[in-house]
C-alpha positions as YAML, in Angstrom:
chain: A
units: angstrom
residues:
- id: 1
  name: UNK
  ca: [100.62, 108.00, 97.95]
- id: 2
  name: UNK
  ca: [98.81, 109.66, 100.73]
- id: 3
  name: UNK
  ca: [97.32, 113.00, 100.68]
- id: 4
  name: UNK
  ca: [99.05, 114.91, 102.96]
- id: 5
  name: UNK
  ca: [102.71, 113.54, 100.63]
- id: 6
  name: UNK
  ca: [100.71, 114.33, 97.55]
- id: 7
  name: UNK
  ca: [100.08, 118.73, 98.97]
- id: 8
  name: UNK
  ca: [103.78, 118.23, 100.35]
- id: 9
  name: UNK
  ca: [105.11, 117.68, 96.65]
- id: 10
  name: UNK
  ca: [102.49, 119.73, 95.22]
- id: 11
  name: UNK
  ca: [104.35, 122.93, 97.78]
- id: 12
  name: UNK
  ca: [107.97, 121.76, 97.04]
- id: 13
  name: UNK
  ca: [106.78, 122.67, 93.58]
- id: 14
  name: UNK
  ca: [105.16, 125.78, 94.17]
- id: 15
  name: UNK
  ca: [107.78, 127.07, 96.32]
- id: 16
  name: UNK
  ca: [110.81, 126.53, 94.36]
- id: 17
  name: UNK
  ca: [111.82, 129.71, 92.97]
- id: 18
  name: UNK
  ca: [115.23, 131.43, 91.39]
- id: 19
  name: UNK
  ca: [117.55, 132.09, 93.80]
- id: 20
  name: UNK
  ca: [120.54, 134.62, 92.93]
- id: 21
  name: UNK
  ca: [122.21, 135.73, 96.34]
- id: 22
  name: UNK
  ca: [123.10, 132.98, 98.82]
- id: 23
  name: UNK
  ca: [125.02, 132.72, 101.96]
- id: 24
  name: UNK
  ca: [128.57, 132.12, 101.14]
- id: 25
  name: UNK
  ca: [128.80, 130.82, 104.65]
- id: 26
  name: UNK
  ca: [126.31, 127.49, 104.28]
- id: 27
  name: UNK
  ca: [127.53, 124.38, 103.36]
- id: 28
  name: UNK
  ca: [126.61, 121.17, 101.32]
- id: 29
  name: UNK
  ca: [128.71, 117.68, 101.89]
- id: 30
  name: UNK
  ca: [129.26, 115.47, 99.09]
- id: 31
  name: UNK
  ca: [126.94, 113.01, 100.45]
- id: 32
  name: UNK
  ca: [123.95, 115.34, 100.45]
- id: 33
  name: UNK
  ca: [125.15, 116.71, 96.39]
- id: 34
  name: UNK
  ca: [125.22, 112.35, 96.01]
- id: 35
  name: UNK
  ca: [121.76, 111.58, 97.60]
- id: 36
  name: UNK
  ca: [120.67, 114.73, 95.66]
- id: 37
  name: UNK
  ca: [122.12, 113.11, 92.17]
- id: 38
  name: UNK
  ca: [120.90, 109.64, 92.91]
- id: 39
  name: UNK
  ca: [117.18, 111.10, 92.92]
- id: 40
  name: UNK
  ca: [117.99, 112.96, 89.85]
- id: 41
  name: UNK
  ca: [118.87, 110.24, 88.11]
- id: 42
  name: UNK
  ca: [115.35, 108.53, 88.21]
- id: 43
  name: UNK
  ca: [114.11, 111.63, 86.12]
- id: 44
  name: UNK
  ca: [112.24, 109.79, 82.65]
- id: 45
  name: UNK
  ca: [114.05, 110.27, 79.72]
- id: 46
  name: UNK
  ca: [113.94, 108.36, 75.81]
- id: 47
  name: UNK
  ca: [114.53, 104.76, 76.31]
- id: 48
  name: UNK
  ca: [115.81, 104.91, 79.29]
- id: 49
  name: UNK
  ca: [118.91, 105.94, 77.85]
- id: 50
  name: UNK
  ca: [119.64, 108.59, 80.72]
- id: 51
  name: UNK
  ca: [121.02, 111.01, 78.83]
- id: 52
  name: UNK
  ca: [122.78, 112.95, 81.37]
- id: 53
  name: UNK
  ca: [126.08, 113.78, 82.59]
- id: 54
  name: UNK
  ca: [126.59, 115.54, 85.79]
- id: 55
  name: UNK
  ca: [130.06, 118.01, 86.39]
- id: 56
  name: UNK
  ca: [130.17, 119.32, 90.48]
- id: 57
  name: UNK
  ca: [131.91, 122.22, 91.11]
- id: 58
  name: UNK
  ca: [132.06, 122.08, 94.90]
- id: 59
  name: UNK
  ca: [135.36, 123.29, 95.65]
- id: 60
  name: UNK
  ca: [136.05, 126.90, 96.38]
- id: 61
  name: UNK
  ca: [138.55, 126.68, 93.77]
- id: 62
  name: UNK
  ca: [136.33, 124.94, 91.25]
- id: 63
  name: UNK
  ca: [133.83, 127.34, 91.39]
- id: 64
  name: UNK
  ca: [136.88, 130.32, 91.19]
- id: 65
  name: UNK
  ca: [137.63, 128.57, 87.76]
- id: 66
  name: UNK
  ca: [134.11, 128.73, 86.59]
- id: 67
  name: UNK
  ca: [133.47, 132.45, 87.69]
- id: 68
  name: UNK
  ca: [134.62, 133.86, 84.54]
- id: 69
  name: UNK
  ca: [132.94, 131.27, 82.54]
- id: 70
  name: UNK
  ca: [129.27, 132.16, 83.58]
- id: 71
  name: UNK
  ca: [130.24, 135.61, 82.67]
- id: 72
  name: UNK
  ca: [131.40, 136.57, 86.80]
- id: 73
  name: UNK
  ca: [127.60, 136.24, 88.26]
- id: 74
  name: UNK
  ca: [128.23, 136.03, 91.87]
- id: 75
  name: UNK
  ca: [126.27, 133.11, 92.89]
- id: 76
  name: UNK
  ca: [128.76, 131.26, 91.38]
- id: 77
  name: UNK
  ca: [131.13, 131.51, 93.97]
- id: 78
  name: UNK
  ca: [128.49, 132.44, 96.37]
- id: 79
  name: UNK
  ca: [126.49, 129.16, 96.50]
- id: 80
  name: UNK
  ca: [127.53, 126.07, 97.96]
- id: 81
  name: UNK
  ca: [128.23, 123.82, 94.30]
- id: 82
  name: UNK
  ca: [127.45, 124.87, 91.11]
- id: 83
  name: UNK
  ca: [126.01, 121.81, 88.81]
- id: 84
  name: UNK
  ca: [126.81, 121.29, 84.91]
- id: 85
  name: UNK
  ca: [123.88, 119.74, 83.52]
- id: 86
  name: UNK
  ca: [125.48, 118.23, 80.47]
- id: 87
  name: UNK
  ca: [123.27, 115.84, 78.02]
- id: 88
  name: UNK
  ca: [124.76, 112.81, 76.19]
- id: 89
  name: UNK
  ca: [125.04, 112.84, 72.53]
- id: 90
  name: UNK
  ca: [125.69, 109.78, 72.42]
- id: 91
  name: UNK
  ca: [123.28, 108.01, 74.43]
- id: 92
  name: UNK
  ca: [122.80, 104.94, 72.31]
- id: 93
  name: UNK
  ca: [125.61, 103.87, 73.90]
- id: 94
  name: UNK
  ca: [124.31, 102.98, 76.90]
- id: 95
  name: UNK
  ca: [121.69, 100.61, 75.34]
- id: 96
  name: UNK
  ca: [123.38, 97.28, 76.72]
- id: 97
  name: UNK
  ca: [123.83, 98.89, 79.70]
- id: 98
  name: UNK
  ca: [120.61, 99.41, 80.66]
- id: 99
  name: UNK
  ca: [118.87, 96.51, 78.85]
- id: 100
  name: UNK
  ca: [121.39, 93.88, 79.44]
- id: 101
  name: UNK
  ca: [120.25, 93.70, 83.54]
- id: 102
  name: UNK
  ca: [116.85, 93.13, 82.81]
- id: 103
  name: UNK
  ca: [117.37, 90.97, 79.84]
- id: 104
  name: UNK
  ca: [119.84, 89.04, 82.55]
- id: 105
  name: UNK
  ca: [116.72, 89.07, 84.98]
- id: 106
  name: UNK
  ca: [114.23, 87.57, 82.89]
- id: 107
  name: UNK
  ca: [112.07, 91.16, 82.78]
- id: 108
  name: UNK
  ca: [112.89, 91.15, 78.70]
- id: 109
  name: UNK
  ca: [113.85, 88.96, 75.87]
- id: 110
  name: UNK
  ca: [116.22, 89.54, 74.18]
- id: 111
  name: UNK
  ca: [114.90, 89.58, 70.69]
- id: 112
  name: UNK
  ca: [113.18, 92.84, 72.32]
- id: 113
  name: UNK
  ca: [116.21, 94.09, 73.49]
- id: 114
  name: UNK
  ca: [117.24, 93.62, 69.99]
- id: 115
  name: UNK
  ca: [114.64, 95.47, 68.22]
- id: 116
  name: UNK
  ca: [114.77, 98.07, 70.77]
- id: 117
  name: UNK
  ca: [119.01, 98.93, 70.08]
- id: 118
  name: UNK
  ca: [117.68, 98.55, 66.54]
- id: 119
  name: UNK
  ca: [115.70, 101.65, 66.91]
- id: 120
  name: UNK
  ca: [117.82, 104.24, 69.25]
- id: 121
  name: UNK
  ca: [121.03, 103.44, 66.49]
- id: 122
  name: UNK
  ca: [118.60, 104.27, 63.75]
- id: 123
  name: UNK
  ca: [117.46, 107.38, 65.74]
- id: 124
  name: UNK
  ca: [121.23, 108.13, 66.44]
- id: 125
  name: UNK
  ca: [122.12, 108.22, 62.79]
- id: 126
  name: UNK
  ca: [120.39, 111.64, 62.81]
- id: 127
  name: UNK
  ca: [122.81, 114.38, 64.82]
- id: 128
  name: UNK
  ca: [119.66, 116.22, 64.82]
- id: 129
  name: UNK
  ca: [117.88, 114.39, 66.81]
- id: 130
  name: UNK
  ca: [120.64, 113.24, 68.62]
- id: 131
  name: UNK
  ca: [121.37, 116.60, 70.05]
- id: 132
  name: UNK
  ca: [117.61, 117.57, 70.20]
- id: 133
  name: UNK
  ca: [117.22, 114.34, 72.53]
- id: 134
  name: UNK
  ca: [120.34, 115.89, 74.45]
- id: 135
  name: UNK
  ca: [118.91, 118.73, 75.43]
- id: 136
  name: UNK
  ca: [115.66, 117.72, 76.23]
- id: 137
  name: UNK
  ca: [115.89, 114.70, 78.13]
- id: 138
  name: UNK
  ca: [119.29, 116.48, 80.06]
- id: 139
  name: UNK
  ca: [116.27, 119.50, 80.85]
- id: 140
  name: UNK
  ca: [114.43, 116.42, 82.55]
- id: 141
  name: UNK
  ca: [117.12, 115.61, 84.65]
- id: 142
  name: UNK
  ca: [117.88, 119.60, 85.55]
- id: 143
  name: UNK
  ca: [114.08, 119.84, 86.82]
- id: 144
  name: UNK
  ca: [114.33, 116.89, 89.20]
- id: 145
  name: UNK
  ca: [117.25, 118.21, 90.60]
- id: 146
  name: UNK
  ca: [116.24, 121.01, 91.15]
- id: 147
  name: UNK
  ca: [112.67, 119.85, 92.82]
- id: 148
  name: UNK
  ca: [114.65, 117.45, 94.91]
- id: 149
  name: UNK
  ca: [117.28, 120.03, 95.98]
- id: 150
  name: UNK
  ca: [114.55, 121.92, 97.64]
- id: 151
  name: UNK
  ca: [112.56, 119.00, 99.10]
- id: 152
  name: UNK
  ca: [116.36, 118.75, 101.23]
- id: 153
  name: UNK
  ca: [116.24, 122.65, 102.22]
- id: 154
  name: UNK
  ca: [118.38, 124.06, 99.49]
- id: 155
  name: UNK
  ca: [118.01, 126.74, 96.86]
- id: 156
  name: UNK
  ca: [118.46, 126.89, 93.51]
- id: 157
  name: UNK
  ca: [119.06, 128.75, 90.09]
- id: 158
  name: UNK
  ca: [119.14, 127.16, 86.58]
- id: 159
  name: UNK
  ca: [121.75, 129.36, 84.82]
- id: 160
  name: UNK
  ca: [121.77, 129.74, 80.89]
- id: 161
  name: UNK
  ca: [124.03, 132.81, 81.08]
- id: 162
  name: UNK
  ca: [127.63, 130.83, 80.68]
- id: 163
  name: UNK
  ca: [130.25, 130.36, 77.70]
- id: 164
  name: UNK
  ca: [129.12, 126.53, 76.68]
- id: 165
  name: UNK
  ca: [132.23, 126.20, 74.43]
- id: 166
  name: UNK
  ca: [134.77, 127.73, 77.16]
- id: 167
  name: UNK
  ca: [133.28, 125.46, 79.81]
- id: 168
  name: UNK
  ca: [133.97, 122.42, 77.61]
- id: 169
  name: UNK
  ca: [137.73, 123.61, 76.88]
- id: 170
  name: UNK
  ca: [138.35, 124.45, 80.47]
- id: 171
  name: UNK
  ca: [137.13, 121.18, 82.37]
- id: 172
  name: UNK
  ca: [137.77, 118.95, 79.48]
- id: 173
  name: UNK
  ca: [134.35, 117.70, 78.58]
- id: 174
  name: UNK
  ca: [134.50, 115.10, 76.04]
- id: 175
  name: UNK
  ca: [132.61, 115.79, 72.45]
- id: 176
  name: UNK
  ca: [130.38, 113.16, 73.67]
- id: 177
  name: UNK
  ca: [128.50, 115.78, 76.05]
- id: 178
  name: UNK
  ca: [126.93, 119.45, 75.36]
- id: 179
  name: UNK
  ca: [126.59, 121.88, 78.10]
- id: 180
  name: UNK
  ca: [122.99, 122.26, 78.55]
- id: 181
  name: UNK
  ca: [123.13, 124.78, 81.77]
- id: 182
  name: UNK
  ca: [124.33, 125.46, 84.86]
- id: 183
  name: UNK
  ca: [122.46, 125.03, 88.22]
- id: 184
  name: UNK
  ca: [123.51, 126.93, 91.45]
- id: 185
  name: UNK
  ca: [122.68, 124.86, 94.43]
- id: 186
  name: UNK
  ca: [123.13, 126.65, 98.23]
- id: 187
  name: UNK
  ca: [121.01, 129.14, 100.78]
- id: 188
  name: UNK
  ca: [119.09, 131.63, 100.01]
- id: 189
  name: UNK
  ca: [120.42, 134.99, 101.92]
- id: 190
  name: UNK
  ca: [117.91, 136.69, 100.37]
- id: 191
  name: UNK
  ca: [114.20, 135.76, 98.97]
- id: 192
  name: UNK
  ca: [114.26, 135.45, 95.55]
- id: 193
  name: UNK
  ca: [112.43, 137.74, 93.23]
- id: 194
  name: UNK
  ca: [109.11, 137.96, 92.80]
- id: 195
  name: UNK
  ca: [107.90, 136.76, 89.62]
- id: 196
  name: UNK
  ca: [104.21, 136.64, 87.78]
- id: 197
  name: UNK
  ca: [103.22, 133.88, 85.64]
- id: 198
  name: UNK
  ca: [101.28, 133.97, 82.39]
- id: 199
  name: UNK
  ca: [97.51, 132.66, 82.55]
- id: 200
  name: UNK
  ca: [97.25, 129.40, 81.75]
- id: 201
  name: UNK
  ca: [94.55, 129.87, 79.50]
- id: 202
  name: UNK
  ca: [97.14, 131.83, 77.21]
- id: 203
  name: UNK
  ca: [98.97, 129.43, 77.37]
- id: 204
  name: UNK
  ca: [96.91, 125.82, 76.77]
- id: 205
  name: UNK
  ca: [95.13, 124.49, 74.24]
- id: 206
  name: UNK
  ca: [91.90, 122.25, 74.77]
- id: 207
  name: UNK
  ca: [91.04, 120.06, 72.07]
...
Protein backbone atom coordinates (compact mmCIF):
# COMPACT_ATOMS: atom_id res chain seq x y z
CA UNK A 1 0.00 0.00 0.00
CA UNK A 2 1.56 3.24 -0.87
CA UNK A 3 1.93 6.15 1.31
CA UNK A 4 0.01 8.67 -0.03
CA UNK A 5 -3.33 5.57 0.11
CA UNK A 6 -2.09 4.80 3.56
CA UNK A 7 -2.68 9.24 4.88
CA UNK A 8 -5.82 8.96 2.45
CA UNK A 9 -7.39 6.16 4.78
CA UNK A 10 -5.74 7.46 7.74
CA UNK A 11 -8.15 11.14 6.80
CA UNK A 12 -11.30 9.12 5.76
CA UNK A 13 -10.91 8.08 9.37
CA UNK A 14 -10.27 11.19 10.96
CA UNK A 15 -12.85 12.98 9.15
CA UNK A 16 -15.80 10.88 9.60
CA UNK A 17 -17.91 12.43 12.08
CA UNK A 18 -21.87 12.28 13.28
CA UNK A 19 -23.94 13.77 11.01
CA UNK A 20 -27.65 14.75 12.17
CA UNK A 21 -29.12 17.29 9.53
CA UNK A 22 -28.78 16.35 5.84
CA UNK A 23 -30.09 17.60 2.63
CA UNK A 24 -33.35 16.01 1.98
CA UNK A 25 -32.70 16.95 -1.59
CA UNK A 26 -29.38 14.53 -2.31
CA UNK A 27 -29.69 11.30 -3.52
CA UNK A 28 -28.10 7.73 -3.27
CA UNK A 29 -28.92 4.89 -6.13
CA UNK A 30 -29.13 1.41 -5.17
CA UNK A 31 -26.00 0.66 -6.88
CA UNK A 32 -23.91 3.05 -4.83
CA UNK A 33 -26.00 1.60 -1.18
CA UNK A 34 -24.76 -2.12 -3.15
CA UNK A 35 -21.06 -1.19 -3.85
CA UNK A 36 -21.26 0.41 -0.35
CA UNK A 37 -22.59 -3.15 1.23
CA UNK A 38 -20.27 -5.27 -0.82
CA UNK A 39 -17.22 -3.43 0.98
CA UNK A 40 -18.96 -3.85 4.19
CA UNK A 41 -19.18 -7.18 3.95
CA UNK A 42 -15.32 -7.85 3.98
CA UNK A 43 -15.39 -6.35 7.62
CA UNK A 44 -13.52 -9.47 10.00
CA UNK A 45 -15.76 -11.10 12.10
CA UNK A 46 -15.58 -14.85 14.31
CA UNK A 47 -14.96 -17.54 11.88
CA UNK A 48 -15.81 -15.94 9.18
CA UNK A 49 -19.25 -16.51 10.00
CA UNK A 50 -20.37 -12.88 8.84
CA UNK A 51 -22.67 -12.29 11.23
CA UNK A 52 -24.59 -9.59 9.68
CA UNK A 53 -27.80 -8.84 8.19
CA UNK A 54 -28.39 -5.68 6.37
CA UNK A 55 -32.34 -3.99 6.18
CA UNK A 56 -32.31 -0.62 3.52
CA UNK A 57 -34.76 1.74 4.02
CA UNK A 58 -34.36 3.78 0.85
CA UNK A 59 -37.74 4.58 -0.07
CA UNK A 60 -39.42 7.75 1.01
CA UNK A 61 -42.04 5.62 2.30
CA UNK A 62 -39.75 3.19 4.06
CA UNK A 63 -38.12 5.64 5.90
CA UNK A 64 -41.94 7.35 6.74
CA UNK A 65 -42.56 3.85 8.39
CA UNK A 66 -39.45 3.94 10.41
CA UNK A 67 -39.85 7.65 11.63
CA UNK A 68 -41.78 6.77 14.58
CA UNK A 69 -39.67 3.86 15.33
CA UNK A 70 -36.35 5.83 15.98
CA UNK A 71 -38.45 7.88 18.23
CA UNK A 72 -39.29 10.81 15.06
CA UNK A 73 -35.42 12.08 14.78
CA UNK A 74 -35.47 13.87 11.59
CA UNK A 75 -32.59 12.48 9.81
CA UNK A 76 -34.56 9.69 9.37
CA UNK A 77 -36.53 10.94 6.73
CA UNK A 78 -34.01 13.54 6.02
CA UNK A 79 -31.10 11.36 4.79
CA UNK A 80 -30.93 9.55 1.71
CA UNK A 81 -31.37 5.51 3.31
CA UNK A 82 -31.39 4.66 6.65
CA UNK A 83 -29.38 1.16 7.34
CA UNK A 84 -30.49 -1.64 9.99
CA UNK A 85 -27.44 -3.14 11.15
CA UNK A 86 -28.88 -6.39 12.38
CA UNK A 87 -26.39 -9.31 13.74
CA UNK A 88 -27.10 -13.04 13.23
CA UNK A 89 -27.85 -15.17 16.13
CA UNK A 90 -27.53 -17.80 14.45
CA UNK A 91 -24.45 -17.62 12.60
CA UNK A 92 -23.33 -21.19 12.85
CA UNK A 93 -25.43 -21.65 10.22
CA UNK A 94 -23.54 -20.40 7.71
CA UNK A 95 -20.54 -22.71 8.49
CA UNK A 96 -20.92 -24.88 5.17
CA UNK A 97 -21.45 -21.97 3.46
CA UNK A 98 -18.46 -20.42 3.88
CA UNK A 99 -16.15 -23.45 4.33
CA UNK A 100 -17.64 -25.68 1.78
CA UNK A 101 -15.97 -23.26 -1.30
CA UNK A 102 -12.68 -23.52 -0.04
CA UNK A 103 -12.90 -27.04 1.09
CA UNK A 104 -14.27 -27.48 -2.80
CA UNK A 105 -11.02 -25.49 -3.86
CA UNK A 106 -8.49 -27.44 -2.24
CA UNK A 107 -7.58 -24.24 0.31
CA UNK A 108 -8.89 -26.74 3.38
CA UNK A 109 -9.49 -30.29 4.25
CA UNK A 110 -12.12 -31.22 5.25
CA UNK A 111 -11.35 -32.96 8.46
CA UNK A 112 -10.52 -29.10 9.32
CA UNK A 113 -13.61 -27.99 8.16
CA UNK A 114 -14.90 -30.55 10.46
CA UNK A 115 -13.26 -29.62 13.58
CA UNK A 116 -13.85 -26.11 12.82
CA UNK A 117 -18.19 -26.59 12.62
CA UNK A 118 -17.30 -28.68 15.67
CA UNK A 119 -16.34 -25.63 17.53
CA UNK A 120 -18.83 -22.61 16.38
CA UNK A 121 -21.96 -25.42 17.28
CA UNK A 122 -20.30 -25.88 20.61
CA UNK A 123 -19.92 -22.06 20.94
CA UNK A 124 -23.61 -21.74 19.70
CA UNK A 125 -24.96 -23.92 22.44
CA UNK A 126 -24.38 -20.87 24.68
CA UNK A 127 -27.25 -17.96 23.78
CA UNK A 128 -24.85 -15.92 25.63
CA UNK A 129 -22.34 -15.92 23.58
CA UNK A 130 -24.35 -16.29 20.74
CA UNK A 131 -25.89 -12.93 21.11
CA UNK A 132 -22.62 -11.39 22.56
CA UNK A 133 -20.95 -12.55 19.11
CA UNK A 134 -24.12 -10.78 17.49
CA UNK A 135 -23.52 -7.69 18.57
CA UNK A 136 -20.04 -7.45 18.32
CA UNK A 137 -19.07 -8.81 15.16
CA UNK A 138 -22.56 -6.90 13.55
CA UNK A 139 -20.56 -3.48 15.33
CA UNK A 140 -17.64 -4.63 12.89
CA UNK A 141 -19.65 -4.57 10.01
CA UNK A 142 -21.47 -1.00 11.13
CA UNK A 143 -17.80 0.61 11.31
CA UNK A 144 -16.81 -0.42 7.78
CA UNK A 145 -19.79 0.91 6.51
CA UNK A 146 -19.63 3.64 7.80
CA UNK A 147 -15.68 4.32 6.86
CA UNK A 148 -16.54 3.24 3.37
CA UNK A 149 -19.66 5.44 3.10
CA UNK A 150 -17.46 8.40 3.50
CA UNK A 151 -14.49 7.27 1.38
CA UNK A 152 -17.72 7.61 -1.55
CA UNK A 153 -18.67 11.31 -0.30
CA UNK A 154 -21.49 10.48 2.03
CA UNK A 155 -22.31 11.17 5.64
CA UNK A 156 -23.23 9.29 8.30
CA UNK A 157 -24.81 8.70 11.86
CA UNK A 158 -24.86 5.40 13.85
CA UNK A 159 -28.23 5.68 15.67
CA UNK A 160 -28.90 3.72 19.03
CA UNK A 161 -31.94 5.87 19.83
CA UNK A 162 -34.77 3.40 18.12
CA UNK A 163 -37.49 0.84 19.53
CA UNK A 164 -35.38 -2.60 18.70
CA UNK A 165 -38.50 -4.72 19.46
CA UNK A 166 -41.00 -2.39 17.33
CA UNK A 167 -38.55 -2.41 14.44
CA UNK A 168 -38.55 -6.23 14.44
CA UNK A 169 -42.56 -6.38 14.58
CA UNK A 170 -42.93 -3.76 11.94
CA UNK A 171 -40.52 -5.05 9.07
CA UNK A 172 -40.81 -8.61 10.06
CA UNK A 173 -37.32 -9.51 11.12
CA UNK A 174 -36.99 -13.07 11.78
CA UNK A 175 -35.90 -14.24 15.58
CA UNK A 176 -32.83 -15.23 13.86
CA UNK A 177 -31.56 -11.43 13.83
CA UNK A 178 -31.30 -8.61 16.72
CA UNK A 179 -31.37 -5.04 15.86
CA UNK A 180 -28.03 -3.82 16.71
CA UNK A 181 -28.53 0.02 15.38
CA UNK A 182 -29.46 2.11 12.89
CA UNK A 183 -27.12 4.04 10.48
CA UNK A 184 -28.27 7.22 8.56
CA UNK A 185 -26.45 7.43 5.32
CA UNK A 186 -26.93 10.96 3.04
CA UNK A 187 -25.36 14.79 2.87
CA UNK A 188 -24.43 16.69 5.32
CA UNK A 189 -26.46 20.23 5.14
CA UNK A 190 -24.84 21.15 7.98
CA UNK A 191 -21.23 20.28 9.68
CA UNK A 192 -21.65 18.05 12.27
CA UNK A 193 -20.93 18.88 15.84
CA UNK A 194 -17.94 19.41 17.24
CA UNK A 195 -16.85 16.85 19.53
CA UNK A 196 -13.58 16.36 22.00
CA UNK A 197 -12.08 13.11 22.59
CA UNK A 198 -10.71 11.67 25.81
CA UNK A 199 -6.73 11.40 26.07
CA UNK A 200 -5.58 8.39 25.11
CA UNK A 201 -3.48 7.97 27.93
CA UNK A 202 -6.83 7.74 30.06
CA UNK A 203 -7.79 5.58 28.17
CA UNK A 204 -4.81 2.73 27.37
CA UNK A 205 -3.06 0.55 29.24
CA UNK A 206 0.75 -0.35 28.57
CA UNK A 207 1.87 -3.50 29.85
Amino acid sequence: MSTATSESILSIMSERSSVRKYDPSAKISKDELREILEITGKAPSAWNLQHWNFMVFHSNESKERLLPIAYNQSQITEASAVVAILGDLEANKNTDQVYNPLVEAGFMKEEIKETLAGQINGAYQNPIYARDAAFSNASLAAMQLMLTAKAKGFDTCAIGGFNAQQLSETFKIEDRYVPVMLISIGKAAKPAHQSSRISIEELSTFL
